[in-house]
PDB file with SEQRES, HELIX, SHEET and CRYST1 records, atoms N, CA, C and O in Angstrom:
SEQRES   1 A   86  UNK UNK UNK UNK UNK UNK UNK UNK UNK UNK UNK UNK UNK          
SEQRES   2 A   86  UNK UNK UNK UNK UNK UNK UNK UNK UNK UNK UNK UNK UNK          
SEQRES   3 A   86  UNK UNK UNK UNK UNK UNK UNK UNK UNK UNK UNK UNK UNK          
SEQRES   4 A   86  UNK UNK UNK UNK UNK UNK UNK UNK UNK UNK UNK UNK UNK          
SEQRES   5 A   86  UNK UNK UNK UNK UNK UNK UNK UNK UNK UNK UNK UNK UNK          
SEQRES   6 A   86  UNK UNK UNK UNK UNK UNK UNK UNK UNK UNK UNK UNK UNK          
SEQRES   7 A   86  UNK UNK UNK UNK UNK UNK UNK UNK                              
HELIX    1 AA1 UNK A    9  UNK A   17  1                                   9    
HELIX    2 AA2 UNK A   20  UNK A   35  1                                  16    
HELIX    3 AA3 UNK A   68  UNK A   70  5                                   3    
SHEET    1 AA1 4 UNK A   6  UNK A   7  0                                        
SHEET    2 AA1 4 UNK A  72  UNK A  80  1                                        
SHEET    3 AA1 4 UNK A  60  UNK A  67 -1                                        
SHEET    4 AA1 4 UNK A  53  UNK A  57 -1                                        
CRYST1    1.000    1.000    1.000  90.00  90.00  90.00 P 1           1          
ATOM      1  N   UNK A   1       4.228 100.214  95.375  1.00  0.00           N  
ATOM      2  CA  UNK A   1       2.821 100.552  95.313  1.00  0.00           C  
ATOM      3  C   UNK A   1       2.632 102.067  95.503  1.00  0.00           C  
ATOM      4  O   UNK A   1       1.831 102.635  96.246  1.00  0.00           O  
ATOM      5  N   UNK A   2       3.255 102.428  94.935  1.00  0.00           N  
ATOM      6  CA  UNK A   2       3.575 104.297  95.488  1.00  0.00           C  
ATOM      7  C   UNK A   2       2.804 104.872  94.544  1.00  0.00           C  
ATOM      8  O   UNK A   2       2.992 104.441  93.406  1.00  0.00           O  
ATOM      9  N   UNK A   3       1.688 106.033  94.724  1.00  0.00           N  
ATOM     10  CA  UNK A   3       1.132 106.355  93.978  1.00  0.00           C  
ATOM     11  C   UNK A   3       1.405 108.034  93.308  1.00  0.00           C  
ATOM     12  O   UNK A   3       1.855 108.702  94.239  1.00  0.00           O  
ATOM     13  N   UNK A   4       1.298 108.773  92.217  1.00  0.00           N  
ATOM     14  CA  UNK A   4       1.254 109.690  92.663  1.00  0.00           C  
ATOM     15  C   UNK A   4       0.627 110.348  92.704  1.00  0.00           C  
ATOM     16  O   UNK A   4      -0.402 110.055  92.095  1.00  0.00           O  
ATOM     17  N   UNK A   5       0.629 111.440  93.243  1.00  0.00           N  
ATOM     18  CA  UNK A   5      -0.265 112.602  94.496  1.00  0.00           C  
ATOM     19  C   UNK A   5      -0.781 113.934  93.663  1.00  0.00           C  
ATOM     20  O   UNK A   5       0.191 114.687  93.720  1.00  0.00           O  
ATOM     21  N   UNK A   6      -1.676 114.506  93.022  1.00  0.00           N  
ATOM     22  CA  UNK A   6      -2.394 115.408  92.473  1.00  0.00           C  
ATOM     23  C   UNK A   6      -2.958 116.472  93.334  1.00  0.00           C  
ATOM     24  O   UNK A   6      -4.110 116.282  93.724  1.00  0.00           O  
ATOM     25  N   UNK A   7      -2.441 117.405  93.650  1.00  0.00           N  
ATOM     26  CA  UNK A   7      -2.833 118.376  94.445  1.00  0.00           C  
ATOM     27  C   UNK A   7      -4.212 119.586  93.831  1.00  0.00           C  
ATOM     28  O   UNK A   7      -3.748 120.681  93.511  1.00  0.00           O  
ATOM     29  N   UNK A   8      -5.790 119.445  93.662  1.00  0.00           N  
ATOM     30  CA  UNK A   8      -6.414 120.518  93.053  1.00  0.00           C  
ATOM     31  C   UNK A   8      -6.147 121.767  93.316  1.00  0.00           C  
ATOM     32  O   UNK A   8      -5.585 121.982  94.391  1.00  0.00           O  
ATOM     33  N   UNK A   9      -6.482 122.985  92.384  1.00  0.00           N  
ATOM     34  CA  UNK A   9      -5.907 123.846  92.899  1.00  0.00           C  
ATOM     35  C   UNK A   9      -6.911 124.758  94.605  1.00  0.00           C  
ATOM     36  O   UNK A   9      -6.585 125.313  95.654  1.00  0.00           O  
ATOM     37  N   UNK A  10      -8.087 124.402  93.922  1.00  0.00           N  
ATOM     38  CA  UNK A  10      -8.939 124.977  95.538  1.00  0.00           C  
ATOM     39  C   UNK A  10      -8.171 124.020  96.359  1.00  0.00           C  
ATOM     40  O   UNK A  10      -7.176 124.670  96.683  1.00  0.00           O  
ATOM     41  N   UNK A  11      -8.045 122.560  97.003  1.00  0.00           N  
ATOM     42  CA  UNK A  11      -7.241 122.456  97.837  1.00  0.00           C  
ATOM     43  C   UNK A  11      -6.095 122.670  98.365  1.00  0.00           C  
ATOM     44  O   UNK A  11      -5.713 122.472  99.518  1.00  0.00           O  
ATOM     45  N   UNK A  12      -5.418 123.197  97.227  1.00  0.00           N  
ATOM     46  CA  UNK A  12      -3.664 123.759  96.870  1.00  0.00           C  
ATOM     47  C   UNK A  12      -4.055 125.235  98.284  1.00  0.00           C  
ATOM     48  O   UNK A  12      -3.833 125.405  99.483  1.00  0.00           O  
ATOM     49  N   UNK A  13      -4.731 125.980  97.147  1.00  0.00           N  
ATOM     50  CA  UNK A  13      -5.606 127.561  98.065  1.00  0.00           C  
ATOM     51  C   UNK A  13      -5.582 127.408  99.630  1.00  0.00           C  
ATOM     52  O   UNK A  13      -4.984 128.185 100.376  1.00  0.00           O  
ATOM     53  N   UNK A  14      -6.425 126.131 100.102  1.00  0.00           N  
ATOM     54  CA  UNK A  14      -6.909 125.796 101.327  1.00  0.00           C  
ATOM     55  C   UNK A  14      -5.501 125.859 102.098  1.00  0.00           C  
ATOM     56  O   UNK A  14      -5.110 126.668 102.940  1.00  0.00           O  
ATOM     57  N   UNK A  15      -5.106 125.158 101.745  1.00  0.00           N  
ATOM     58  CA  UNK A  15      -3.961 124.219 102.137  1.00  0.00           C  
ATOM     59  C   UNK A  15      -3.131 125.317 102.830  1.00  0.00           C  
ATOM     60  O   UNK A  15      -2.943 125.473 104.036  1.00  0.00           O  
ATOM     61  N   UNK A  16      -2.511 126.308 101.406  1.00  0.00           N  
ATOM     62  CA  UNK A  16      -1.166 127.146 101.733  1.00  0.00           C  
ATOM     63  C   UNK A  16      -1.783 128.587 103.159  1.00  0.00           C  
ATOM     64  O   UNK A  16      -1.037 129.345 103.779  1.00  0.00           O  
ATOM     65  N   UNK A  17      -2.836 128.523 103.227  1.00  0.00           N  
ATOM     66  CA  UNK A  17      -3.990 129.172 104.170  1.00  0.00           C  
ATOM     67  C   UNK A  17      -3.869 129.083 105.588  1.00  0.00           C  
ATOM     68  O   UNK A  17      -4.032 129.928 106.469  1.00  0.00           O  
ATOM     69  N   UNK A  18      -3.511 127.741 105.624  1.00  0.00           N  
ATOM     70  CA  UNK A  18      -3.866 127.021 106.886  1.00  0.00           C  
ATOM     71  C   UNK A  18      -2.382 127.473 107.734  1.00  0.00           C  
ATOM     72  O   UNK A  18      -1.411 127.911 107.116  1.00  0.00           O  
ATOM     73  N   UNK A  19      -2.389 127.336 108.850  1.00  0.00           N  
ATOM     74  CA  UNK A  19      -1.291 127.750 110.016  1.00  0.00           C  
ATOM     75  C   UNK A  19      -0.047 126.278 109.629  1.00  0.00           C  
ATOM     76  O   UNK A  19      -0.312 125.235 109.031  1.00  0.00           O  
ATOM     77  N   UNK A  20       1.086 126.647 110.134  1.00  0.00           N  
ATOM     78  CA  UNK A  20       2.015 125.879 109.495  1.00  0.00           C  
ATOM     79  C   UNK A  20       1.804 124.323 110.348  1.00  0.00           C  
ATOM     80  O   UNK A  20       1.828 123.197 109.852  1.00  0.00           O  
ATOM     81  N   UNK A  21       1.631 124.652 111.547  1.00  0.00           N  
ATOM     82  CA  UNK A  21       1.535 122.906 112.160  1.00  0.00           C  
ATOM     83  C   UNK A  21       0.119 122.682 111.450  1.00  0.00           C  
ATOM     84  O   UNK A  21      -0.276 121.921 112.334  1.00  0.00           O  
ATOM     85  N   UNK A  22      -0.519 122.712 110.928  1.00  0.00           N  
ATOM     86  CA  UNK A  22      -1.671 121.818 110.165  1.00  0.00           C  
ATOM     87  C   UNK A  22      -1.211 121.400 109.103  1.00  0.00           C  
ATOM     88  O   UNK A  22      -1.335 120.310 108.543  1.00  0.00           O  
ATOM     89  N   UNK A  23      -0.420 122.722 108.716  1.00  0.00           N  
ATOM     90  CA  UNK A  23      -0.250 122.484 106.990  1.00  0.00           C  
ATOM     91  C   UNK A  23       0.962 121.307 107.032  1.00  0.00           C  
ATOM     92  O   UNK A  23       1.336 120.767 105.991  1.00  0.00           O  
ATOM     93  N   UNK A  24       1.485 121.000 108.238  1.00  0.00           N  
ATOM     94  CA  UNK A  24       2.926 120.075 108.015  1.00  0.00           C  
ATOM     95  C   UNK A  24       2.228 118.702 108.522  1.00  0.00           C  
ATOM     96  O   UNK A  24       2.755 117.604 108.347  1.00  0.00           O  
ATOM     97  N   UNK A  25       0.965 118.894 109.178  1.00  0.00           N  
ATOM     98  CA  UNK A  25       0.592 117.594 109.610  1.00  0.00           C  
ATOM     99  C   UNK A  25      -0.383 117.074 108.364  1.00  0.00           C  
ATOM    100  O   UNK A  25      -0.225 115.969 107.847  1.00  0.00           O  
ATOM    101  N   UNK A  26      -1.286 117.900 108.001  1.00  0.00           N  
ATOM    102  CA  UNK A  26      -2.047 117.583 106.553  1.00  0.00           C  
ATOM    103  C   UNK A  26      -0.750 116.819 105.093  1.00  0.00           C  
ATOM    104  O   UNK A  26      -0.925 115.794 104.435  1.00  0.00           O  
ATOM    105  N   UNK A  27       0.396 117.760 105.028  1.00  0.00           N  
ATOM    106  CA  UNK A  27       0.959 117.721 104.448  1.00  0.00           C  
ATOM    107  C   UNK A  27       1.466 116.062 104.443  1.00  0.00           C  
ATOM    108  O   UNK A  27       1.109 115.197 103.644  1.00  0.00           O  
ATOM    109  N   UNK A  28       2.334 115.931 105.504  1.00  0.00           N  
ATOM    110  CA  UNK A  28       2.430 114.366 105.840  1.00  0.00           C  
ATOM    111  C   UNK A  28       1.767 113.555 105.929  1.00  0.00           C  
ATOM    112  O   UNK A  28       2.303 112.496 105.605  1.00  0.00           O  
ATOM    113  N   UNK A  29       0.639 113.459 106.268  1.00  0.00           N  
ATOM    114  CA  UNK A  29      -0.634 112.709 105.919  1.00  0.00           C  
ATOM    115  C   UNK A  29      -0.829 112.219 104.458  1.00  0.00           C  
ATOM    116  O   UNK A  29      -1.015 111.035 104.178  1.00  0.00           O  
ATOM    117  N   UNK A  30      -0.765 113.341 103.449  1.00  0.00           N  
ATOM    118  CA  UNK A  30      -0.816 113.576 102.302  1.00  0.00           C  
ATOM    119  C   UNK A  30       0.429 112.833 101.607  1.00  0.00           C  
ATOM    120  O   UNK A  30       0.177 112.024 100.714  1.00  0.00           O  
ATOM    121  N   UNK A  31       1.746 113.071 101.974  1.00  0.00           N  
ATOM    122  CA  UNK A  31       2.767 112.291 101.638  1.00  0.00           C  
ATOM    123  C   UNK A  31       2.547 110.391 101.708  1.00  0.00           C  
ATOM    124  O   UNK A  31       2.587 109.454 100.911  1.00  0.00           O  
ATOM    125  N   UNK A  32       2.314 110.597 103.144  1.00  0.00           N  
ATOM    126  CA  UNK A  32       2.199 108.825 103.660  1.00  0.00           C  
ATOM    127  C   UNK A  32       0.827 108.043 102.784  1.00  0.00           C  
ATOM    128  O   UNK A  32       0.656 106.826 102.863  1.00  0.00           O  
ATOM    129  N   UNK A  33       0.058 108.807 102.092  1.00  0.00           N  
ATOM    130  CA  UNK A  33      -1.084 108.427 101.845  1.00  0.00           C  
ATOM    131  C   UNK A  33      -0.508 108.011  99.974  1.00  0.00           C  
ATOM    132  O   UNK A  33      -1.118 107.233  99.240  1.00  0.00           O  
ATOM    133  N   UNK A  34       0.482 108.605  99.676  1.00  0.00           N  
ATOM    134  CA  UNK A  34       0.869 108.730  98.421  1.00  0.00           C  
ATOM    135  C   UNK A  34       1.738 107.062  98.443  1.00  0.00           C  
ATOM    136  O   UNK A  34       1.327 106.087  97.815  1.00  0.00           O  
ATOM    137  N   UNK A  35       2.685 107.072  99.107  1.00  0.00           N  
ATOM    138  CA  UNK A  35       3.574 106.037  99.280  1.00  0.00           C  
ATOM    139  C   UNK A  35       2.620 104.577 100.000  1.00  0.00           C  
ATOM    140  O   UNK A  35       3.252 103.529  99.869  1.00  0.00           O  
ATOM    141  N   UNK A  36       1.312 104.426 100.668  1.00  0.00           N  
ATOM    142  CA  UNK A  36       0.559 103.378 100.885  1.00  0.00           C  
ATOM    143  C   UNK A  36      -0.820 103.725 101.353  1.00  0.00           C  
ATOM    144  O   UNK A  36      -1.071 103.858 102.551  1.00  0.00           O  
ATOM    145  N   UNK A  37      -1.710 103.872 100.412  1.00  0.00           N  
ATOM    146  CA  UNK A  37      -2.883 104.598 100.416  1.00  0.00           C  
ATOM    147  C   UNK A  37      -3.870 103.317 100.634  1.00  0.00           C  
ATOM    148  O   UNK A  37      -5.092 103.431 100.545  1.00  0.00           O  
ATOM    149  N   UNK A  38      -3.126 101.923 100.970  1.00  0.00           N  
ATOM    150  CA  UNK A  38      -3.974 100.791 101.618  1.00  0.00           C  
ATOM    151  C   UNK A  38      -3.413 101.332 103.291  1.00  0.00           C  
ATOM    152  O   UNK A  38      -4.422 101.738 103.868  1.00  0.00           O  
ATOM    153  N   UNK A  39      -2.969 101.378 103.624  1.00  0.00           N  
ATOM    154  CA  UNK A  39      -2.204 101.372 105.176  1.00  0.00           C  
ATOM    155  C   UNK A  39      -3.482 101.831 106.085  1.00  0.00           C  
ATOM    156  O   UNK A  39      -4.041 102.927 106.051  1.00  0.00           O  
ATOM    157  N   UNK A  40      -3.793 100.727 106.893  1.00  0.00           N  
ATOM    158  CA  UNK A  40      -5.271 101.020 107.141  1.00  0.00           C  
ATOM    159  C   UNK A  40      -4.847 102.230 108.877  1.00  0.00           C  
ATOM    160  O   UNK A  40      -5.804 102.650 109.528  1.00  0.00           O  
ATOM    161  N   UNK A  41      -3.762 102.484 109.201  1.00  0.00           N  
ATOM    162  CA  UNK A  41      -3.046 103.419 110.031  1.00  0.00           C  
ATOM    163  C   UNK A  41      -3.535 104.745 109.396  1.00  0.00           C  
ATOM    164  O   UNK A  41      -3.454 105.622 110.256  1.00  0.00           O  
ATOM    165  N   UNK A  42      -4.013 105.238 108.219  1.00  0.00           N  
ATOM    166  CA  UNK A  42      -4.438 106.699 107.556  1.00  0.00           C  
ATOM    167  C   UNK A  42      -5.567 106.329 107.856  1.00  0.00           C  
ATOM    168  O   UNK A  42      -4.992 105.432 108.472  1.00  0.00           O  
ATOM    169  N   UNK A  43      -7.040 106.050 108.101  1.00  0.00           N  
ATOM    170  CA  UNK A  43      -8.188 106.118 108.594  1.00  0.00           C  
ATOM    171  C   UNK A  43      -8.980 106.546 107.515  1.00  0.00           C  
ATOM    172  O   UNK A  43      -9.940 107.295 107.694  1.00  0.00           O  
ATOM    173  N   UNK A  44      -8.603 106.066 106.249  1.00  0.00           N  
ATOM    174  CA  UNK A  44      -9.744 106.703 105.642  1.00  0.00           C  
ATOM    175  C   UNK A  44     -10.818 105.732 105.038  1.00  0.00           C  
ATOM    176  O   UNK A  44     -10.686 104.512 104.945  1.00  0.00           O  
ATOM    177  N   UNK A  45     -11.509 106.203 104.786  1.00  0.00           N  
ATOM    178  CA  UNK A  45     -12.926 105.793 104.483  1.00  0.00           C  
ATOM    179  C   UNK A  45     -13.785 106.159 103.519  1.00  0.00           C  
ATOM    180  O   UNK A  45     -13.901 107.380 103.412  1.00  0.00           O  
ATOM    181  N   UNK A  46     -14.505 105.429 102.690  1.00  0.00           N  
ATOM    182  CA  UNK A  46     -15.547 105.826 101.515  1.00  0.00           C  
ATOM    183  C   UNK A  46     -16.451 106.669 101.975  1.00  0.00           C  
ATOM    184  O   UNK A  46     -17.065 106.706 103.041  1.00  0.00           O  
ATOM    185  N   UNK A  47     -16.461 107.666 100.590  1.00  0.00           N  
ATOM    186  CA  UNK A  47     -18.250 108.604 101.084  1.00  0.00           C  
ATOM    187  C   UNK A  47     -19.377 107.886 100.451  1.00  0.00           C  
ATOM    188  O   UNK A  47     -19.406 107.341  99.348  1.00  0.00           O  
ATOM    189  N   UNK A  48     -20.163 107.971 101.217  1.00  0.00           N  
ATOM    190  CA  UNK A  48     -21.572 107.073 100.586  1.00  0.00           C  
ATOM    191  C   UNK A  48     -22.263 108.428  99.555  1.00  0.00           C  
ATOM    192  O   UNK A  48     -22.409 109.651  99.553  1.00  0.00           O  
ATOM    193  N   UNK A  49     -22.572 107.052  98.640  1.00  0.00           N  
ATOM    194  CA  UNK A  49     -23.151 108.252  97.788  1.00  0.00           C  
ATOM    195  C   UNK A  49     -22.459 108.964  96.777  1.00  0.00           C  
ATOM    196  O   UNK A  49     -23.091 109.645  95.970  1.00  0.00           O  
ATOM    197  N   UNK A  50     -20.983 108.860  96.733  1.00  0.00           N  
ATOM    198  CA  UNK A  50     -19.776 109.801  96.363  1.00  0.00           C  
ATOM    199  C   UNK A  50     -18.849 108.476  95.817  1.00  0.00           C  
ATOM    200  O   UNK A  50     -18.722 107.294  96.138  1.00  0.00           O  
ATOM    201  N   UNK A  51     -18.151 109.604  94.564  1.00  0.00           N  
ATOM    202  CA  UNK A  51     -16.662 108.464  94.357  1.00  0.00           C  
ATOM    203  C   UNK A  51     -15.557 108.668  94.958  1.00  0.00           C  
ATOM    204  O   UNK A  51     -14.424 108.371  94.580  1.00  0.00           O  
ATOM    205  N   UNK A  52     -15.958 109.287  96.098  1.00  0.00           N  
ATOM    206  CA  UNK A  52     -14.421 110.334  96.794  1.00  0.00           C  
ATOM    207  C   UNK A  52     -14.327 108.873  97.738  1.00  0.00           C  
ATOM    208  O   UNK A  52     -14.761 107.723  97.806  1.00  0.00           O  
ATOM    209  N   UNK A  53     -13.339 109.938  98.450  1.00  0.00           N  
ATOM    210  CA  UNK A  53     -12.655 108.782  99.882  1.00  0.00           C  
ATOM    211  C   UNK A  53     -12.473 110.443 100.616  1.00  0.00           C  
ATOM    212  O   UNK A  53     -12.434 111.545 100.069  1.00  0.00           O  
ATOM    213  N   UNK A  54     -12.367 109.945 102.436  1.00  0.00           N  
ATOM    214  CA  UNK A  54     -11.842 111.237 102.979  1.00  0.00           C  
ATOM    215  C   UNK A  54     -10.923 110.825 103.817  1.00  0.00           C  
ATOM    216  O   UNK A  54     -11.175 109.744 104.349  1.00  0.00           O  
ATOM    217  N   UNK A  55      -9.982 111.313 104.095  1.00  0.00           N  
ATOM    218  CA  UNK A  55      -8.657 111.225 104.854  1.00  0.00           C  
ATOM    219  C   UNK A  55      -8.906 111.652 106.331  1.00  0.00           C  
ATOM    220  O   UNK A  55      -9.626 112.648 106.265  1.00  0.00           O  
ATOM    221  N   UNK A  56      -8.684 111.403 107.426  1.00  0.00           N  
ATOM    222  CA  UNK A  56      -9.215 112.496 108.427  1.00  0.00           C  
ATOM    223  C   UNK A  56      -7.737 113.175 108.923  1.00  0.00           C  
ATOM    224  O   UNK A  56      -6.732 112.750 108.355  1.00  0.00           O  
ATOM    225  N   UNK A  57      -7.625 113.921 109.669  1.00  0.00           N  
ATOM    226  CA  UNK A  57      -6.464 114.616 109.670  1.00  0.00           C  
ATOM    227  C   UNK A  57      -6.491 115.386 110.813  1.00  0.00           C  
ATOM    228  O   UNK A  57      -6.338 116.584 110.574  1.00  0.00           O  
ATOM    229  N   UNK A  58      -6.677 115.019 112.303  1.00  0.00           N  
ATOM    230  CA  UNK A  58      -7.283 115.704 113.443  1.00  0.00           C  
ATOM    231  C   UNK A  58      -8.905 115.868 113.245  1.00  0.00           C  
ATOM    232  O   UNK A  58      -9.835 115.061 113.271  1.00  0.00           O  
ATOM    233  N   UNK A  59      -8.785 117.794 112.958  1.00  0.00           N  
ATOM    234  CA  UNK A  59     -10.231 118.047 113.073  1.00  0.00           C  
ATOM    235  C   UNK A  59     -10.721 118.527 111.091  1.00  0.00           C  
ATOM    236  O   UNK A  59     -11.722 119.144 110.725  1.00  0.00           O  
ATOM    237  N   UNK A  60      -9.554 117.940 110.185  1.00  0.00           N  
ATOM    238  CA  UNK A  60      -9.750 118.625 108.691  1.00  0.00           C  
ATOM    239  C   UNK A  60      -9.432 117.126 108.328  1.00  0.00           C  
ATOM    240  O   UNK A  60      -8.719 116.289 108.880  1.00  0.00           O  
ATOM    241  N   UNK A  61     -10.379 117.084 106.971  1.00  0.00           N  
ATOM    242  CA  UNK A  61     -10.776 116.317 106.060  1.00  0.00           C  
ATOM    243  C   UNK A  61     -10.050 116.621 105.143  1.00  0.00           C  
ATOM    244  O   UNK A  61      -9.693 117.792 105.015  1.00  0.00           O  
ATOM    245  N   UNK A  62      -9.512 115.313 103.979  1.00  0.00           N  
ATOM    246  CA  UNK A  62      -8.893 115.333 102.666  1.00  0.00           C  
ATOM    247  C   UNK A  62      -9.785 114.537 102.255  1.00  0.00           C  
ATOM    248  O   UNK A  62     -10.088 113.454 102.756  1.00  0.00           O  
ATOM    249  N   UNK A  63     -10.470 115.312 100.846  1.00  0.00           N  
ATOM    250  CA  UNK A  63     -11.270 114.235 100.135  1.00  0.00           C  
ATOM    251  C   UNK A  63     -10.414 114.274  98.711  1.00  0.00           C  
ATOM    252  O   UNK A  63      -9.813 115.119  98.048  1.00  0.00           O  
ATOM    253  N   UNK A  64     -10.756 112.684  98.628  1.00  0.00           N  
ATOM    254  CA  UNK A  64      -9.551 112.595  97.634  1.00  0.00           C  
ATOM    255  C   UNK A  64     -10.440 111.436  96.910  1.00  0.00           C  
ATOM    256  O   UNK A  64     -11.360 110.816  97.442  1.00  0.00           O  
ATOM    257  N   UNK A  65      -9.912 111.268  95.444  1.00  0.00           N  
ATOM    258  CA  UNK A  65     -10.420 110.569  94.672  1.00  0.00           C  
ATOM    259  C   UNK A  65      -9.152 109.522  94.256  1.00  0.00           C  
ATOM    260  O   UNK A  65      -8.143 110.182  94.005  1.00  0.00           O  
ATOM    261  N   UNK A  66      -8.996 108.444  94.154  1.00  0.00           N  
ATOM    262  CA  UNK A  66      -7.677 107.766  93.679  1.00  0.00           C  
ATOM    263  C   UNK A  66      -8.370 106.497  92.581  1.00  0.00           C  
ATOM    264  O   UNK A  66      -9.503 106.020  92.644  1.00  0.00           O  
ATOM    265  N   UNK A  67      -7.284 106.170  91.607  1.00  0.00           N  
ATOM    266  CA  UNK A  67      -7.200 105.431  90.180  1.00  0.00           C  
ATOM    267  C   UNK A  67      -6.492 104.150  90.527  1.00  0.00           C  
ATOM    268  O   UNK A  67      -5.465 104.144  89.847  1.00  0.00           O  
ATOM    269  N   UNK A  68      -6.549 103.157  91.201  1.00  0.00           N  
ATOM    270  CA  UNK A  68      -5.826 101.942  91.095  1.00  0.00           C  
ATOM    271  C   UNK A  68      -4.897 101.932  90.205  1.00  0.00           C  
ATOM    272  O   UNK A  68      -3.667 101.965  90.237  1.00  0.00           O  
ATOM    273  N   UNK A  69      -5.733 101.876  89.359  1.00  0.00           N  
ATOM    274  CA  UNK A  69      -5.380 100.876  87.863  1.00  0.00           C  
ATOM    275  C   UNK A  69      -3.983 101.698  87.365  1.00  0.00           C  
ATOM    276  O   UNK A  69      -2.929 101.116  87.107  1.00  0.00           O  
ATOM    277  N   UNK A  70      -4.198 103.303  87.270  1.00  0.00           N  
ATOM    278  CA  UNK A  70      -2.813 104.070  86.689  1.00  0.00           C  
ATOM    279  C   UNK A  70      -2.240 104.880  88.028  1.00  0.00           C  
ATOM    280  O   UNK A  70      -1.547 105.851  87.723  1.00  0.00           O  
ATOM    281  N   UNK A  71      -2.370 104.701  89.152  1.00  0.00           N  
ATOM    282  CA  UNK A  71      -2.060 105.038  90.114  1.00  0.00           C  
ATOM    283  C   UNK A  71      -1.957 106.264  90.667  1.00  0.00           C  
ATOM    284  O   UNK A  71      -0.955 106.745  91.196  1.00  0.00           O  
ATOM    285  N   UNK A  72      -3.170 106.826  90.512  1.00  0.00           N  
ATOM    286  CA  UNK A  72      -3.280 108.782  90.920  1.00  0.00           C  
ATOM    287  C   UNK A  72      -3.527 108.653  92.005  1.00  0.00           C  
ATOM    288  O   UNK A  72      -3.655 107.504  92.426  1.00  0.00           O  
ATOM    289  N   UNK A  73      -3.674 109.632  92.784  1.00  0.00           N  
ATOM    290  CA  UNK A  73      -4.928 110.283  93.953  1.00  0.00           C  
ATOM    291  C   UNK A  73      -4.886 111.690  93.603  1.00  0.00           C  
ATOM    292  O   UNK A  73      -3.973 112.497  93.431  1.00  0.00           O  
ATOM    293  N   UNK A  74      -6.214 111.741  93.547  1.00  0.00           N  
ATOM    294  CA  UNK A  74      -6.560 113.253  93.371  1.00  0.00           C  
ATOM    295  C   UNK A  74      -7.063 114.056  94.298  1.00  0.00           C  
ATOM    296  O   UNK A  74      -8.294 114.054  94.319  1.00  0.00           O  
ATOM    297  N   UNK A  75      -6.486 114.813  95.152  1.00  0.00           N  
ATOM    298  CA  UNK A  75      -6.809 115.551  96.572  1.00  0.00           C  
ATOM    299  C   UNK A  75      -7.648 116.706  95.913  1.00  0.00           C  
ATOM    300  O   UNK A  75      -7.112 117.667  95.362  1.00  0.00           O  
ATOM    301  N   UNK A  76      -9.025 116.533  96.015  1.00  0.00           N  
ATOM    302  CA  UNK A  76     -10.292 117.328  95.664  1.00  0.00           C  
ATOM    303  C   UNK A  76     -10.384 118.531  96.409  1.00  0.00           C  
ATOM    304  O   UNK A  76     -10.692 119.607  95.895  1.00  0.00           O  
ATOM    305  N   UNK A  77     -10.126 118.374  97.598  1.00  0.00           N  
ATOM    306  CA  UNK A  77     -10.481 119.501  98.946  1.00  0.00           C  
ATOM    307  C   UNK A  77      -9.981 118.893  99.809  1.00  0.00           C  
ATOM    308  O   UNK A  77      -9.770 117.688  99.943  1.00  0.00           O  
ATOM    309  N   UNK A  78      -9.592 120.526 100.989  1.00  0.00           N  
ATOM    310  CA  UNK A  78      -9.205 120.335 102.470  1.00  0.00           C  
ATOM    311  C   UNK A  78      -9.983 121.002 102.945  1.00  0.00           C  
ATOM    312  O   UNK A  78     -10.117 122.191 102.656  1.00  0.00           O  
ATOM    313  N   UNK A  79     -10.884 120.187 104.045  1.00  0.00           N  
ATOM    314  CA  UNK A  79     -12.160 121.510 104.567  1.00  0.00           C  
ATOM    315  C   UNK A  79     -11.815 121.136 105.957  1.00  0.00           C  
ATOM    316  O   UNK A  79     -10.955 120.307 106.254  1.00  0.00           O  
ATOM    317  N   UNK A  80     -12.479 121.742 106.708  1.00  0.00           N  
ATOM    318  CA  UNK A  80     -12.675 121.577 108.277  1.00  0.00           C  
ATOM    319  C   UNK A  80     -13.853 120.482 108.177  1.00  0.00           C  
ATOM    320  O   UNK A  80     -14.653 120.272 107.265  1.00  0.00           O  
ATOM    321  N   UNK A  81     -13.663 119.771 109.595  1.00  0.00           N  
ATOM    322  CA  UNK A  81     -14.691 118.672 109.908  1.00  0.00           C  
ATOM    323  C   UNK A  81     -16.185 118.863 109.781  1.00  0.00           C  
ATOM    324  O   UNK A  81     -16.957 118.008 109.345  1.00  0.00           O  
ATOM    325  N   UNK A  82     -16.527 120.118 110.222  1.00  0.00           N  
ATOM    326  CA  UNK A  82     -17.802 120.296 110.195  1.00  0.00           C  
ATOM    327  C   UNK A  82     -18.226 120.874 108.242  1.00  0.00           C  
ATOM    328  O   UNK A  82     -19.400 120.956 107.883  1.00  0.00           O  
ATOM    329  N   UNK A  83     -17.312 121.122 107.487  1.00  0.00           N  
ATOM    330  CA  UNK A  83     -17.635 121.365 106.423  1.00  0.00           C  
ATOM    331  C   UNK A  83     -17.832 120.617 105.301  1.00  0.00           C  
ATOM    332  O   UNK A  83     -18.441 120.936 104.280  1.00  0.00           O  
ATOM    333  N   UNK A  84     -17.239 119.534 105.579  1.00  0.00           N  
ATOM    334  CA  UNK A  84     -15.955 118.460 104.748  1.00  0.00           C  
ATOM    335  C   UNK A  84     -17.221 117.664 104.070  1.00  0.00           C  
ATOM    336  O   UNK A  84     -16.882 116.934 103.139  1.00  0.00           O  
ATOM    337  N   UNK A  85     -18.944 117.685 104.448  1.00  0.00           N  
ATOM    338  CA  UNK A  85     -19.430 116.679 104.185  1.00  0.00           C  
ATOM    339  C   UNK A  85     -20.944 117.138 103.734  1.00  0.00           C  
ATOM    340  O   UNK A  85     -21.985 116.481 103.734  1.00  0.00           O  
ATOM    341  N   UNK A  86     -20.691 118.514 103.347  1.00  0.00           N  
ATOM    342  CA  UNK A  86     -21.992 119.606 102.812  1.00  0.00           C  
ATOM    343  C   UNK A  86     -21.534 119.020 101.603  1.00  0.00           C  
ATOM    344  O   UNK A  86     -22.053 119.331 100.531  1.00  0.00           O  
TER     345      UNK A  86                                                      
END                                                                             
């Protein structure tokens, strides 16, 4: 059930930005989410209103869009908590 993982490039930007223990904990998050993106242990959750999903990740958000059917996820953005939902 392994899906694969689409990195955008503004989140790519965000991402390589960030201090290395975020970027290795986002990063793994991001991995584990690729290989079982049911695993209800990742915490994520629908946006109302939105076709996204957001990942939580401490205090930073992954909003990500994913395809069942041909098996993508598309990581839209990495914002901080208080940003993640403007």
């Amino acid at each position: 059930m392994e899906y694969t993982v689409i990195i955008k490039k503004q989140a790519k930007k965000k991402l390589l930005g960030l201090s290395d223990v975020h970027r290795h904990r986002i990063a793994e998050k991001i991995e584990w989410l690729g290989k079982d993106p049911g695993d209800p242990r990742l915490d994520i959750k629908k946006l109302v209103g939105s076709p996204y999903y957001r990942l939580r990740v401490g205090d930073w958000r992954i909003i990500f869009d994913k395809d069942d059917e041909i098996k993508i996820i598309s990581i839209e953005a990495v914002k901080p908590r208080g940003d993640a939902y403007k």
